[in-house]
C-alpha atoms as a printed R data frame, in Angstrom:
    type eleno elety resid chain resno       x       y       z
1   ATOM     1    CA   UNK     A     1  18.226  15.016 -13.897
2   ATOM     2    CA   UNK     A     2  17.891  10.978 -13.226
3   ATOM     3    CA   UNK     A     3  20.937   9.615 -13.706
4   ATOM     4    CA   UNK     A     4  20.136   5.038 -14.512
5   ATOM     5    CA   UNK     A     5  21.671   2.427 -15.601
6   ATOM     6    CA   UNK     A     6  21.284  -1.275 -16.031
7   ATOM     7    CA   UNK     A     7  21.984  -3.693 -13.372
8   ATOM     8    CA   UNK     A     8  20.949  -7.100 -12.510
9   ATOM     9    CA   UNK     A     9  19.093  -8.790 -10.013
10  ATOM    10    CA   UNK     A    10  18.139 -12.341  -9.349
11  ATOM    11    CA   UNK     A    11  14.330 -13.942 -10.240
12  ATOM    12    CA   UNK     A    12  13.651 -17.350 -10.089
13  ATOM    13    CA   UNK     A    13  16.287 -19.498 -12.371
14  ATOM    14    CA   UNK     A    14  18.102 -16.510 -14.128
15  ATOM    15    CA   UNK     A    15  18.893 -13.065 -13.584
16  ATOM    16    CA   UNK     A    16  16.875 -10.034 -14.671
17  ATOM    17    CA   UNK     A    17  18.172  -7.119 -16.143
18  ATOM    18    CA   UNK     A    18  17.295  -4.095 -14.144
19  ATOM    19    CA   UNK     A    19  16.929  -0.232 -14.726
20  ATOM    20    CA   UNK     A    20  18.722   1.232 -11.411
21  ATOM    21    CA   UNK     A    21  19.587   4.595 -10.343
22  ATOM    22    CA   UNK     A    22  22.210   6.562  -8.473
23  ATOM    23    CA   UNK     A    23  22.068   6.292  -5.453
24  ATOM    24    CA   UNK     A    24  22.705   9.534  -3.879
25  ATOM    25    CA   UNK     A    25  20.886  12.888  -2.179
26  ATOM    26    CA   UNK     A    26  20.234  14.443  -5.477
27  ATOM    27    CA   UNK     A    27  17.881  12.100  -6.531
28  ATOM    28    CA   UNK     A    28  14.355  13.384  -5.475
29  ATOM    29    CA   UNK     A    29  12.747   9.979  -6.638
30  ATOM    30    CA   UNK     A    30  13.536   6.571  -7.062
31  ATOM    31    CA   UNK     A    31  11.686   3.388  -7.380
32  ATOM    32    CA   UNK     A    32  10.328   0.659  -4.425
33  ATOM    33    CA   UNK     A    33   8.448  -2.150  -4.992
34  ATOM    34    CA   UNK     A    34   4.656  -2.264  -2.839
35  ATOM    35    CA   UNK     A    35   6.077  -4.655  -0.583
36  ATOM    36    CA   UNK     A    36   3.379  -4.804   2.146
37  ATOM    37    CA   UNK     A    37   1.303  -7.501   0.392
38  ATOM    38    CA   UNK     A    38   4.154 -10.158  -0.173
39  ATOM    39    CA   UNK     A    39   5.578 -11.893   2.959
40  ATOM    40    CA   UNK     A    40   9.116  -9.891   2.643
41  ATOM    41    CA   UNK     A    41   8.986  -7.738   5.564
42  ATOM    42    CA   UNK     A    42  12.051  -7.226   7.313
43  ATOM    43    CA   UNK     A    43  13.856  -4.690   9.883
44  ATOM    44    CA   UNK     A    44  13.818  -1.955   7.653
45  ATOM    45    CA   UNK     A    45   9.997  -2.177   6.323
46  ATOM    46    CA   UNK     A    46   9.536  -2.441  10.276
47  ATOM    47    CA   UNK     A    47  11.733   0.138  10.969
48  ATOM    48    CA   UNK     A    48  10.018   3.070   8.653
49  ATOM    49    CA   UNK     A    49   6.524   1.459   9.892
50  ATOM    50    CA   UNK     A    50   7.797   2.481  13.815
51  ATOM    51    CA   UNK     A    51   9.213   5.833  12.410
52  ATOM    52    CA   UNK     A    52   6.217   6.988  11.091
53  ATOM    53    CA   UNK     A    53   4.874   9.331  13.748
54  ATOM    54    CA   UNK     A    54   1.384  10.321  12.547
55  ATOM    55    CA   UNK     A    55   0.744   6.697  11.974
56  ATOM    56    CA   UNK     A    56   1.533   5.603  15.544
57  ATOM    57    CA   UNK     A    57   0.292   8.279  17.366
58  ATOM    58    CA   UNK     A    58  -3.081   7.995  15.903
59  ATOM    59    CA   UNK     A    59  -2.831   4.136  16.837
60  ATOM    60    CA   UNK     A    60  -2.029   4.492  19.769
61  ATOM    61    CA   UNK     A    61  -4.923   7.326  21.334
62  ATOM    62    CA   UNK     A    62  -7.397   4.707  19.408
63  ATOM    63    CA   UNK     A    63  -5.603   1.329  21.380
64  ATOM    64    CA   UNK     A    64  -5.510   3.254  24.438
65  ATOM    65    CA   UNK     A    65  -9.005   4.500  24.078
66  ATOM    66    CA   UNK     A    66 -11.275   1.561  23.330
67  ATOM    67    CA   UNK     A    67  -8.905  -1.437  24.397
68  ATOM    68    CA   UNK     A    68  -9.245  -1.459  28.063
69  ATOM    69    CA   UNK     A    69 -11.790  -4.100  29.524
70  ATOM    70    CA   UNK     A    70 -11.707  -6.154  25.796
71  ATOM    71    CA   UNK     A    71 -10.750  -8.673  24.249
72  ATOM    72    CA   UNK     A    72  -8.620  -8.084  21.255
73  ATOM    73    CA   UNK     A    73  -7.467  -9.566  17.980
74  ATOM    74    CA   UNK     A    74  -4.557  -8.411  16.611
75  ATOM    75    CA   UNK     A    75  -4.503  -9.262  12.956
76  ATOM    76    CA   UNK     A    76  -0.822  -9.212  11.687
77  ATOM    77    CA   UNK     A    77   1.147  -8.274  14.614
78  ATOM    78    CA   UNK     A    78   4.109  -7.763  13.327
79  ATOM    79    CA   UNK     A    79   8.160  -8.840  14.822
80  ATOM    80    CA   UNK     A    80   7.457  -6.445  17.160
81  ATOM    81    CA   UNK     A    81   3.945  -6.814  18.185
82  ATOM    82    CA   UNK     A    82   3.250  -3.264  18.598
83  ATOM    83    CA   UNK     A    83  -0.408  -3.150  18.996
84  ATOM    84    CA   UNK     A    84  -0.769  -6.173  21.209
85  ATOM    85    CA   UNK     A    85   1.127  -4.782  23.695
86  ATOM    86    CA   UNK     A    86   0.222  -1.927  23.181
87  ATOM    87    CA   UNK     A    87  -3.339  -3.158  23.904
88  ATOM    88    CA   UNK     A    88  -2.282  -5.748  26.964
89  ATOM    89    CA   UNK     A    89  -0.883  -2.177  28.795
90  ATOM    90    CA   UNK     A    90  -3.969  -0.373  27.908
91  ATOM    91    CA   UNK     A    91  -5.835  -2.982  30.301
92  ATOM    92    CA   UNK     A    92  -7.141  -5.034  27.646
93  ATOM    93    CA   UNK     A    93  -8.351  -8.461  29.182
94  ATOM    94    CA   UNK     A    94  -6.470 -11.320  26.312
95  ATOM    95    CA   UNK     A    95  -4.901 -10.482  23.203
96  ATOM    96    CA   UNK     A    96  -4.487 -13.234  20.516
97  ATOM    97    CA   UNK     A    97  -2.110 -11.837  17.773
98  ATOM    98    CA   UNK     A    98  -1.953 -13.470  14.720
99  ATOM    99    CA   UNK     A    99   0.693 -13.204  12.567
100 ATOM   100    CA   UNK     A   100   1.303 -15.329   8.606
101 ATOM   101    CA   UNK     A   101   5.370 -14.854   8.583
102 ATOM   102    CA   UNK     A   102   7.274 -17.442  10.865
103 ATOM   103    CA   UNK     A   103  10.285 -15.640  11.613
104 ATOM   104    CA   UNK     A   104   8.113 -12.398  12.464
105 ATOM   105    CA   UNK     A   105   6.238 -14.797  14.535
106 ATOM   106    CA   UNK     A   106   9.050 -16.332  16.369
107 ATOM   107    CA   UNK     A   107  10.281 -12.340  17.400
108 ATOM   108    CA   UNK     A   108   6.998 -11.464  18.627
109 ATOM   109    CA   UNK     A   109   6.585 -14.509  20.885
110 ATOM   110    CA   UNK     A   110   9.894 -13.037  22.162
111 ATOM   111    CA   UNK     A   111   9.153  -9.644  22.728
112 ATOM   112    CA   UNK     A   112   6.137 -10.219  24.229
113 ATOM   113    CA   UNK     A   113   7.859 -12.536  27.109
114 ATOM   114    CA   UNK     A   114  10.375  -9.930  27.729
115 ATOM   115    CA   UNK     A   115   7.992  -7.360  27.784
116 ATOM   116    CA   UNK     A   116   6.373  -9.385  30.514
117 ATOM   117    CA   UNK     A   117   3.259 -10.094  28.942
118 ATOM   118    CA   UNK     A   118   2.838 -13.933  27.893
119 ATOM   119    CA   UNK     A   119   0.279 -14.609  30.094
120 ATOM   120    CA   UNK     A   120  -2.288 -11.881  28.249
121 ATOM   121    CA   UNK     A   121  -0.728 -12.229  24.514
122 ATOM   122    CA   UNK     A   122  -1.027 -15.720  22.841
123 ATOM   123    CA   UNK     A   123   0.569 -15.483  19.516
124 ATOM   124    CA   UNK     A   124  -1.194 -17.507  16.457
125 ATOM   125    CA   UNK     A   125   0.502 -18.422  13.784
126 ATOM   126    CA   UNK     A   126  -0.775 -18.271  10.141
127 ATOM   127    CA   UNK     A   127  -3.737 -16.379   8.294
128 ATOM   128    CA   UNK     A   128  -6.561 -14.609  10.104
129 ATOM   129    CA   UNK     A   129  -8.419 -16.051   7.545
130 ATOM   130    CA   UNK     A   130  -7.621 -19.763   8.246
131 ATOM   131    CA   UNK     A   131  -6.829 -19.657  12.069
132 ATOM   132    CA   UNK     A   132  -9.696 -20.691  14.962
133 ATOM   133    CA   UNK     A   133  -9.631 -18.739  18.253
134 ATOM   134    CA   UNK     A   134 -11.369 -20.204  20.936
135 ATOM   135    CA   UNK     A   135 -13.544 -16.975  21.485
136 ATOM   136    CA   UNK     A   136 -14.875 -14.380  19.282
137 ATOM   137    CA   UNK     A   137 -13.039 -11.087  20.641
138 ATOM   138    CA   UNK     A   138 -14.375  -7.758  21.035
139 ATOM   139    CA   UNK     A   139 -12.171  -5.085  19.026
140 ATOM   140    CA   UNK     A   140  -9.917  -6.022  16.179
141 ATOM   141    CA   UNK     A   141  -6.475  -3.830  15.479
142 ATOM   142    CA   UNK     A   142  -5.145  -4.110  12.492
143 ATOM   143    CA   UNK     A   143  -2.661  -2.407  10.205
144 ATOM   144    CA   UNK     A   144  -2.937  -4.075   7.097
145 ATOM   145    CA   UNK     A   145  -3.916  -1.452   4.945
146 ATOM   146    CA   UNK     A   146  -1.369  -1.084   1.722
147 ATOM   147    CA   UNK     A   147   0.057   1.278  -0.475
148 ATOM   148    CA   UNK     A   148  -3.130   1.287  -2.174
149 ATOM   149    CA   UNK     A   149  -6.303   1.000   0.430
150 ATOM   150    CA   UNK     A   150  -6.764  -2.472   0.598
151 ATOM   151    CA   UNK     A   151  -3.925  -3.808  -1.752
152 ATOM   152    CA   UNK     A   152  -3.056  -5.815   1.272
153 ATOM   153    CA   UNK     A   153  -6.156  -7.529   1.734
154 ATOM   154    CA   UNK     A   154  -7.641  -5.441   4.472
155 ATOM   155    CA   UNK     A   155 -11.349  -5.965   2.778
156 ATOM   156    CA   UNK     A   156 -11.687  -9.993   2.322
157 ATOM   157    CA   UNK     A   157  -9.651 -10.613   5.529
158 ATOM   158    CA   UNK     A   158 -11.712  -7.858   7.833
159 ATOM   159    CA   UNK     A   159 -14.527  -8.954   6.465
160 ATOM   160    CA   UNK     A   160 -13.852 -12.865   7.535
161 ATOM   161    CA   UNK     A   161 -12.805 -11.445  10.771
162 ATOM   162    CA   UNK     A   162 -16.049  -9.592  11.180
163 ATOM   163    CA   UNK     A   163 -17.847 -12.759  10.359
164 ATOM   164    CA   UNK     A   164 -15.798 -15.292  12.668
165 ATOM   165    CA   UNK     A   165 -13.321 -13.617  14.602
166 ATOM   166    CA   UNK     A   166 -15.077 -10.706  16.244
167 ATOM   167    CA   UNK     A   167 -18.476 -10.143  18.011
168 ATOM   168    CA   UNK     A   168 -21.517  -8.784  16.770
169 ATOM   169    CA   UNK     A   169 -21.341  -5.301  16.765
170 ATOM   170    CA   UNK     A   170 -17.660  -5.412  17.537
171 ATOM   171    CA   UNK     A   171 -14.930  -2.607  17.031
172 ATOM   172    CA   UNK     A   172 -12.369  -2.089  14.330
173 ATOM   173    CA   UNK     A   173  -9.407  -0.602  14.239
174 ATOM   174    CA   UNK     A   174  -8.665   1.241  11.675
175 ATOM   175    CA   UNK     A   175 -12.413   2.795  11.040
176 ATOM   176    CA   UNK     A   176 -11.891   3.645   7.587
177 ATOM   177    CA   UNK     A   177  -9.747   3.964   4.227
178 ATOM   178    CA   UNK     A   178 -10.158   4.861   0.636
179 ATOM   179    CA   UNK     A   179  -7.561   4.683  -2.710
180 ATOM   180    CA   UNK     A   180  -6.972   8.254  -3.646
181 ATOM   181    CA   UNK     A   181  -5.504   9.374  -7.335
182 ATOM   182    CA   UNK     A   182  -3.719  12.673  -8.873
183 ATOM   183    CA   UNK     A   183  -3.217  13.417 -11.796
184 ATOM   184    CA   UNK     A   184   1.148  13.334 -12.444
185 ATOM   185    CA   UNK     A   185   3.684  14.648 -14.778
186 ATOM   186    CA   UNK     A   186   6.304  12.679 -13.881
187 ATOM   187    CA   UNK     A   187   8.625  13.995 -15.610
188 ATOM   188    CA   UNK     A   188   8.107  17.191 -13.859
189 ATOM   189    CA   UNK     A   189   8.918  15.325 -10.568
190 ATOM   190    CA   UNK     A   190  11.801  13.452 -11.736
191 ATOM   191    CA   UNK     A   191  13.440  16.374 -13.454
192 ATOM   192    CA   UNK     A   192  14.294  14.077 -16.697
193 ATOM   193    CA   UNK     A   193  13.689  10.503 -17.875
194 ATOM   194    CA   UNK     A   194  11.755   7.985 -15.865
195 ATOM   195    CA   UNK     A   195  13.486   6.611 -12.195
196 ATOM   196    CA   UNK     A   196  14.792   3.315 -11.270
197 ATOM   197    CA   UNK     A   197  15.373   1.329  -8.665
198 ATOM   198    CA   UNK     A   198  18.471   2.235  -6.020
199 ATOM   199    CA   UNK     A   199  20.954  -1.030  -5.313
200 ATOM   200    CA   UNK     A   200  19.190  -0.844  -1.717
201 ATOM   201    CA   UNK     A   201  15.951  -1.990  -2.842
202 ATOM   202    CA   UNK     A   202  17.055  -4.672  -5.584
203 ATOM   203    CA   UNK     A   203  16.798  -7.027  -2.709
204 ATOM   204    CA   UNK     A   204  12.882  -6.561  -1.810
205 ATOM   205    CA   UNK     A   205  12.454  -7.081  -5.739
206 ATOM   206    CA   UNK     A   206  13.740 -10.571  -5.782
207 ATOM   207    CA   UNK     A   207  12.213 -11.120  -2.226
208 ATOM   208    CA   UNK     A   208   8.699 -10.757  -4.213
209 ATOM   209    CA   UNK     A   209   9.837 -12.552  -7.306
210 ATOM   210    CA   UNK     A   210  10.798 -15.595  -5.322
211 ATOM   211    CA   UNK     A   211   7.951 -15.417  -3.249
212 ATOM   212    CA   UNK     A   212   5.337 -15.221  -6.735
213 ATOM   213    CA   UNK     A   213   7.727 -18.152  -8.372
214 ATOM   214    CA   UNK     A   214   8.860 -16.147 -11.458
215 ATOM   215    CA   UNK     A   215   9.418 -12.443 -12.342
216 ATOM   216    CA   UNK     A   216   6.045 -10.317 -13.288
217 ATOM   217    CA   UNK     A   217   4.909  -6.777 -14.108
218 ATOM   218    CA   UNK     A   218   5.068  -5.879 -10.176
219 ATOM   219    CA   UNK     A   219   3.261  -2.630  -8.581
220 ATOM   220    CA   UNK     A   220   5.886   0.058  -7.926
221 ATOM   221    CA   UNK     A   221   5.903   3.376  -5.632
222 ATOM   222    CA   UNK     A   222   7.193   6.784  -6.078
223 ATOM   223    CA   UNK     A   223   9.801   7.035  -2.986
224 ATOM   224    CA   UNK     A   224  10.530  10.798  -2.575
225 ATOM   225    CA   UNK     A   225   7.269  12.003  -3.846
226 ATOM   226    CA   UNK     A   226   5.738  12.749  -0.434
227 ATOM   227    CA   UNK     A   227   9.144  14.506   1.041
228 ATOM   228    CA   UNK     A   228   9.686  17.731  -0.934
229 ATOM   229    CA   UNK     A   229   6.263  19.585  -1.265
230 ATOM   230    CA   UNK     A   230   7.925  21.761  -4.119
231 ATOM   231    CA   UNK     A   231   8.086  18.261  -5.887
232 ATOM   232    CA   UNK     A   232   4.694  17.814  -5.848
233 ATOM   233    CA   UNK     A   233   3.489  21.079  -6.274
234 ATOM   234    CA   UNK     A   234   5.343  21.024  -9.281
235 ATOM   235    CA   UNK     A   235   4.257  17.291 -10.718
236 ATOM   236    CA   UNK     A   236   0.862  17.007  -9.271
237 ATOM   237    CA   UNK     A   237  -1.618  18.497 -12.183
238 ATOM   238    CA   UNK     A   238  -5.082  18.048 -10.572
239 ATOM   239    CA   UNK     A   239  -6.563  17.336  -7.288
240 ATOM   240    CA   UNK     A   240  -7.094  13.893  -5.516
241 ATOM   241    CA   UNK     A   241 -10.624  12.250  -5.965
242 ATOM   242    CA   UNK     A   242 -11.221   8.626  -4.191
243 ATOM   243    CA   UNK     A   243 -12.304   4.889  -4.613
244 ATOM   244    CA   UNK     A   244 -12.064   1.891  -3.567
245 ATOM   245    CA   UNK     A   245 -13.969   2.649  -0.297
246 ATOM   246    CA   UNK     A   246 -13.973   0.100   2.892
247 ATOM   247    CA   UNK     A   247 -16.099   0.552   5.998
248 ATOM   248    CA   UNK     A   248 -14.050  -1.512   8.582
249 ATOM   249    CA   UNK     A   249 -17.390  -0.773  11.236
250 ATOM   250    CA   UNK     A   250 -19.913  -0.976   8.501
251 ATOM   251    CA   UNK     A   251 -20.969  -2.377   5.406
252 ATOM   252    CA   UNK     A   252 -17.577  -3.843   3.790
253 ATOM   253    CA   UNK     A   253 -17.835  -4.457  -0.103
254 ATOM   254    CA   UNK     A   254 -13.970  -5.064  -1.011
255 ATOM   255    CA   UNK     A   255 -14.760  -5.271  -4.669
256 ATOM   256    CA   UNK     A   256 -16.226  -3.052  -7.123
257 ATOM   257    CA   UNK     A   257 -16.017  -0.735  -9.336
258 ATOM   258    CA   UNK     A   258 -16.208   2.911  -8.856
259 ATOM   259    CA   UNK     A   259 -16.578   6.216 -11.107
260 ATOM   260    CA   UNK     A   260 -14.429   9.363 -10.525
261 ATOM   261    CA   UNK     A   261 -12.839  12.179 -12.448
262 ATOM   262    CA   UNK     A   262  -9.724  14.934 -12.355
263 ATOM   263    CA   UNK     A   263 -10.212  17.701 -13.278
264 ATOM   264    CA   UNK     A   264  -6.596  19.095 -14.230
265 ATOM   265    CA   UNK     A   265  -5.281  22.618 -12.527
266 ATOM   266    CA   UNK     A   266  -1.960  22.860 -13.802
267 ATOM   267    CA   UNK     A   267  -0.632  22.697 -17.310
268 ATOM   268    CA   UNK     A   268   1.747  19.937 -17.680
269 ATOM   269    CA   UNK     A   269   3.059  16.695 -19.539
270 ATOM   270    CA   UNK     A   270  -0.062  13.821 -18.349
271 ATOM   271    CA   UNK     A   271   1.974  11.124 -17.813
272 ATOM   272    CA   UNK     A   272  -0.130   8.886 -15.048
273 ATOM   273    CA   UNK     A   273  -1.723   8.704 -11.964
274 ATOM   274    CA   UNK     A   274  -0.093   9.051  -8.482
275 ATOM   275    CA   UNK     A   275  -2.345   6.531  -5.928
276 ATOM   276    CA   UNK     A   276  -2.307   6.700  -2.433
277 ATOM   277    CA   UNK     A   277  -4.568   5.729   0.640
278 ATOM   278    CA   UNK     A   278  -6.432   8.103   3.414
279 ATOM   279    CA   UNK     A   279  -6.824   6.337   6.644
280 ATOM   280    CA   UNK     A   280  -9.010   7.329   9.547
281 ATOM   281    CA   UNK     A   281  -8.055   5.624  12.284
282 ATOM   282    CA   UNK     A   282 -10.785   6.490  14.794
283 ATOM   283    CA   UNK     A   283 -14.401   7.500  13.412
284 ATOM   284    CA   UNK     A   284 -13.271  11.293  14.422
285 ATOM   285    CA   UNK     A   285 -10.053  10.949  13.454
286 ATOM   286    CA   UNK     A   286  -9.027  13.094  11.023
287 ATOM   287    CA   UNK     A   287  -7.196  10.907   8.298
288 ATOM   288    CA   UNK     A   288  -3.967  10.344   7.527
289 ATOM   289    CA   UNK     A   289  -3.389  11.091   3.319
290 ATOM   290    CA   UNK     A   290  -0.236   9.868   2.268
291 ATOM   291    CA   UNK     A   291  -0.400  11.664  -1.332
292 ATOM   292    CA   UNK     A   292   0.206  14.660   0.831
293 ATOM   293    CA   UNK     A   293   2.062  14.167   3.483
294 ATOM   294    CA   UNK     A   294   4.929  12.166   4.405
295 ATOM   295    CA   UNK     A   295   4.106   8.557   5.975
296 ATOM   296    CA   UNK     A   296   5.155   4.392   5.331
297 ATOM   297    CA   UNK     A   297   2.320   4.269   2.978
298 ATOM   298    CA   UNK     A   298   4.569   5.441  -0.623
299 ATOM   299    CA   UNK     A   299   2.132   6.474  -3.578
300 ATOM   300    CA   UNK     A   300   1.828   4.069  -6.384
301 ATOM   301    CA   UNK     A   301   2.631   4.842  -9.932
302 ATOM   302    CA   UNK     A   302  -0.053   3.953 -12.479
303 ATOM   303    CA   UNK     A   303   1.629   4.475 -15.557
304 ATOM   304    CA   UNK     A   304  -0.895   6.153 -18.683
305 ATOM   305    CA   UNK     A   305   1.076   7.562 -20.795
306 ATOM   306    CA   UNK     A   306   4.667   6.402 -21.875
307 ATOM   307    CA   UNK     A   307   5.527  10.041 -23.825
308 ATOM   308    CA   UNK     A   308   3.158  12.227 -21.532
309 ATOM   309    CA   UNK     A   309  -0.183  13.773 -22.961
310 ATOM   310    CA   UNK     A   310  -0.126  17.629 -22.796
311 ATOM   311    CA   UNK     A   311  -3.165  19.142 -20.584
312 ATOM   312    CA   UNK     A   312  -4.115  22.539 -19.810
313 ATOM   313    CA   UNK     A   313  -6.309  23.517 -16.968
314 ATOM   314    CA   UNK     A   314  -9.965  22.532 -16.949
315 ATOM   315    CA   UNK     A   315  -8.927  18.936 -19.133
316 ATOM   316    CA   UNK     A   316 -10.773  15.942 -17.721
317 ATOM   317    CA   UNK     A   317  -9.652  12.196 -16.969
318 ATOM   318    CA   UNK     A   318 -12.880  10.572 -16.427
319 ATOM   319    CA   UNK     A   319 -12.113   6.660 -15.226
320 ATOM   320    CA   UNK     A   320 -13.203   3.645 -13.902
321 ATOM   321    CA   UNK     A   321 -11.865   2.097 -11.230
322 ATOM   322    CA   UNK     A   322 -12.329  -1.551 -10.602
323 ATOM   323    CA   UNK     A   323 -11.127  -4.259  -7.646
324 ATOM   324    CA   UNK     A   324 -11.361  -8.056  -7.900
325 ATOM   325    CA   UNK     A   325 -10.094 -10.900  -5.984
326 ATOM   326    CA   UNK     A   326  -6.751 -12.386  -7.204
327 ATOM   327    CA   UNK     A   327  -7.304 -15.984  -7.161
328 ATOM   328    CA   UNK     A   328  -5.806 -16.241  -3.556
329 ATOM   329    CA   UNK     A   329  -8.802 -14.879  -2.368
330 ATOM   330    CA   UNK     A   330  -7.117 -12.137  -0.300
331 ATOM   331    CA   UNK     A   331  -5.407  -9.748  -2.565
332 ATOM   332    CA   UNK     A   332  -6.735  -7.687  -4.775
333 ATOM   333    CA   UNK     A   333  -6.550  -7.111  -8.487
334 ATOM   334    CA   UNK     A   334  -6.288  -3.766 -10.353
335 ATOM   335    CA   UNK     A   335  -7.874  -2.159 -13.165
336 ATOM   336    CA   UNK     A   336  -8.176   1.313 -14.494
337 ATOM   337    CA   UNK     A   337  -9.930   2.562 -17.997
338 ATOM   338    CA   UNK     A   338 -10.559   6.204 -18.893
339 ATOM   339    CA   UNK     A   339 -10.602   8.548 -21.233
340 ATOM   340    CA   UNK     A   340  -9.024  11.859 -21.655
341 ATOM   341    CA   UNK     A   341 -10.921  15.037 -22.455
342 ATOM   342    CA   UNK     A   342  -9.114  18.134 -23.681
343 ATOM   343    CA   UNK     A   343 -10.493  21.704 -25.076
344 ATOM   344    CA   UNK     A   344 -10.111  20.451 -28.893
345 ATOM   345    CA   UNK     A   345  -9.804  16.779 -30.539
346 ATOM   346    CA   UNK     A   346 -11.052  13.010 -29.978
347 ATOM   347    CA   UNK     A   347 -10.793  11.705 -26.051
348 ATOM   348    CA   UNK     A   348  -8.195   9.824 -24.984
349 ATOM   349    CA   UNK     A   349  -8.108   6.398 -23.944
350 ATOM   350    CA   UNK     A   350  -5.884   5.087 -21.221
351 ATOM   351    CA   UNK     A   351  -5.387   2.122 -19.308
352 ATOM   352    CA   UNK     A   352  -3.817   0.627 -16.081
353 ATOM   353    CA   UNK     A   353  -3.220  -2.636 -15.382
354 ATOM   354    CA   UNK     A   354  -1.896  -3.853 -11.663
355 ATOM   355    CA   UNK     A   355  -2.955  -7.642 -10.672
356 ATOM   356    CA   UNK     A   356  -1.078  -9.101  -7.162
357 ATOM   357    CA   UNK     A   357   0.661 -12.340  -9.152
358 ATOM   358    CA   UNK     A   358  -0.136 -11.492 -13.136
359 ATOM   359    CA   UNK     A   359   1.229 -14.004 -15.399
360 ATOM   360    CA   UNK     A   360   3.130 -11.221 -18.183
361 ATOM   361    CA   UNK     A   361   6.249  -9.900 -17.637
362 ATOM   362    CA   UNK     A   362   7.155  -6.644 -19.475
363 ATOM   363    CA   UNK     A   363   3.735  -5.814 -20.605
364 ATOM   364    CA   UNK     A   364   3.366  -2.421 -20.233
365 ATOM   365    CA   UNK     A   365   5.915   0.624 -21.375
366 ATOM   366    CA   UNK     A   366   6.618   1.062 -18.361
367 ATOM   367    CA   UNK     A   367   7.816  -2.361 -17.119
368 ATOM   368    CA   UNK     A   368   9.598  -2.890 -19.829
369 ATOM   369    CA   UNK     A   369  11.807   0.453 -18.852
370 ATOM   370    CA   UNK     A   370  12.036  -1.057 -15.610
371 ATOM   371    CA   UNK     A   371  13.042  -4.610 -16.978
372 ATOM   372    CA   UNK     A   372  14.911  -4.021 -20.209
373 ATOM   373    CA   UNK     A   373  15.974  -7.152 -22.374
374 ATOM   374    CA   UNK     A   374  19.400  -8.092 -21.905
């Protein structure tokens, strides 16, 4: 059973009442904001990133593999610059590495002179998609691919890259990602009411609100869903279908809308949607899925259904999923619209909102369990 309570934590001008859990092993899950497409990274988001094994080893065969000889851009290197060295060792010829936070910036100019490699790494600072390079490079590494598939901007900022970074014809890595969805009972996977957020991560919370300006209906993972299969074998009621498909080495669309529908295996409580990301890495890679297996990437909640909507096996969620541009012109914006089917009655309709920056505040049920008025 979740144990929460109500703290606070600060947003722009006031404090924000919070719903926060106990912060202890017993807890199977617990809130985190999507953090990967706000500029609050720190040592621990760079930390898991490094601990994730699948993640870098399948980086790593692919840098090794197609770097030496090339030129290589390096699109959000990172404090630790991973993939440009990683890149300069592999024998590429020049690595520019470009990377939007200045204190992440600062590190990796660092670590790349102590690593002994200043001479073949030339850090840029600021946005791939407002920087110049004074050649168009012949592979592009990247690992700006979010929570959800391109939540981070992968799309609109490969896609300028592709355009007036890299040569015609040029590689990318990674090759490949889509958004994935399951149907969830939360309440199955949470033993009891819904989770909050531990003390640890109140501080990434008013990272993002500071960074926005103002406190907003912010996207949210699952942390602990991917650890414990019996958790998931226990909350997930359907299988995993995909959207929001981007071809890093071929046609890239980065909006759209696509069609898709669960069809539900388990009888349960329908309370939302569990979204997640597979990546191939290489063309013959195969990908990494973080709905079902542990990695950085956390699955998103998309909340449906604030009581839970009972389902039996062979139910249907038919839905629409849809991707804009925020008006940054980098992240996107998220919308989801279905309908329930089930063996007797009138369909169901549900909805799921997630923009980058929205204006509201406590919109939904589920933000407002999150953010309770004082």
């Amino acid at each position: 059973m979740q144990r929460s309570y109500v703290a606070e934590l600060a947003a722009p001008g006031h404090k924000v009442p919070v719903r926060a859990c106990v912060d202890e092993p017993s807890q199977p899950i617990w809130l985190f904001p999507s953090v990967g497409e706000y500029p609050v990274y720190g040592d621990f988001v760079y930390d898991v990133m490094l601990a994730d094994e699948r993640r870098m080893s399948r980086y790593t065969r692919a840098v090794r593999r197609f770097a030496p000889g090339r030129t290589v851009l390096d699109i959000g290197t990172g404090q630790d610059a991973v993939w440009a060295l990683a890149a300069a060792r592999a024998g590429a010829r020049h690595v520019w590495a470009v990377e939007v936070i200045p204190k992440s910036a600062r590190i990796a100019r660092k670590n790349i002179e102590q690593a002994g490699f200043a001479d073949r790494i030339t850090v840029v600072e600021g946005l791939s998609t407002k920087v110049e390079l004074p050649e168009r490079v012949d592979m592009c590494v990247s690992e700006i691919i979010g929570t959800l598939g391109g939540s981070e901007g992968a799309g609109p900022v490969l896609r300028d890259a592709r355009e007036r970074l890299v040569k015609p014809g040029g590689m990318f890595i990674p090759h490949r990602s889509v958004t994935t969805a399951v149907a969830l009972d939360l309440g199955s996977a949470t033993g009891g009411e819904p989770p909050g957020f531990p003390p640890a991560a109140f501080g990434f919370v008013e990272e993002i609100f500071a960074a926005v300006g103002r406190p907003f209906d912010l996207r949210v993972c699952l942390a602990g869903l991917q650890d414990v299969p019996k958790v998931r074998e226990r909350s997930y009621l359907s299988g995993a279908v995909e959207v929001e498909p981007l071809e890093f080495n071929g046609d890239l669309r980065p909006e759209g809308v696509d069609t898709a529908e669960l069809t539900f295996t388990r009888p349960g409580s329908f309370s939302g949607l569990a979204l997640g990301m597979r990546l191939w890495v290489a063309e013959d890679d195969v990908p990494i899925d973080s709905l079902f297996e542990w990695s950085n990437w956390t699955p998103v909640y998309a909340a449906l259904s604030e009581e839970g909507l009972p389902v039996r096996p062979g139910d249907r969620f038919a839905f629409e999923f849809t991707t804009t541009m925020s008006d940054d012109g980098v992240h996107p914006d998220y919308a989801l619209t279905g309908e329930l089917h089930r063996g007797s009655g009138p369909a169901v309709p549900l909805r799921w909102d997630s923009a980058h920056h929205p204006d509201g505040f406590r919109e939904s049920f589920f933000h407002r369990w999150m953010f309770p008025e004082a």
